[in-house]
C-alpha angles and dihedrals in degrees: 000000000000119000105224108225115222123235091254096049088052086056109045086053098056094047090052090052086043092057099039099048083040087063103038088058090042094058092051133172116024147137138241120182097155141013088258088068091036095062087036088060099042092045087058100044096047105016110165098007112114114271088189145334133240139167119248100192100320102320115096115231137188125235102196127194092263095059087047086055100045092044084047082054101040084048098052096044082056090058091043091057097049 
């Protein structure tokens, strides 16, 4: 059974591998060595744009790049501490 995409779902999914691909070029050339960098880079190219969604209840939230960078740090001072 094949599941037909509509013209708007076709889209939508090229704009989002156009942009994607647009700012990955775009943030060339750079080095990762580690998943700290790899957060820091990622904090500082998308910042407050969402990372992912999720309900809470019924209400739908955004979890953004900088919340995924302060709860990593927060994280990682808690090990420390231990």
């Amino acid at each position: 059974m094949t599941v037909k995409k509509t013209i708007a779902g076709r889209l939508k999914e090229r704009i989002g591998r156009y942009t994607m691909k647009k700012n990955m070029m775009k943030n060339r050339p750079y080095s990762i060595s580690n998943l700290k960098d790899l957060i820091e880079h990622s904090t500082k190219t998308f910042g407050d744009k969402p990372l992912y969604y999720y309900k809470d209840g019924g209400e739908v939230k955004e979890f953004t790049y900088n919340q995924m960078n302060d709860a990593v740090n927060q994280l990682g001072t808690a090990f420390y501490s231990m």
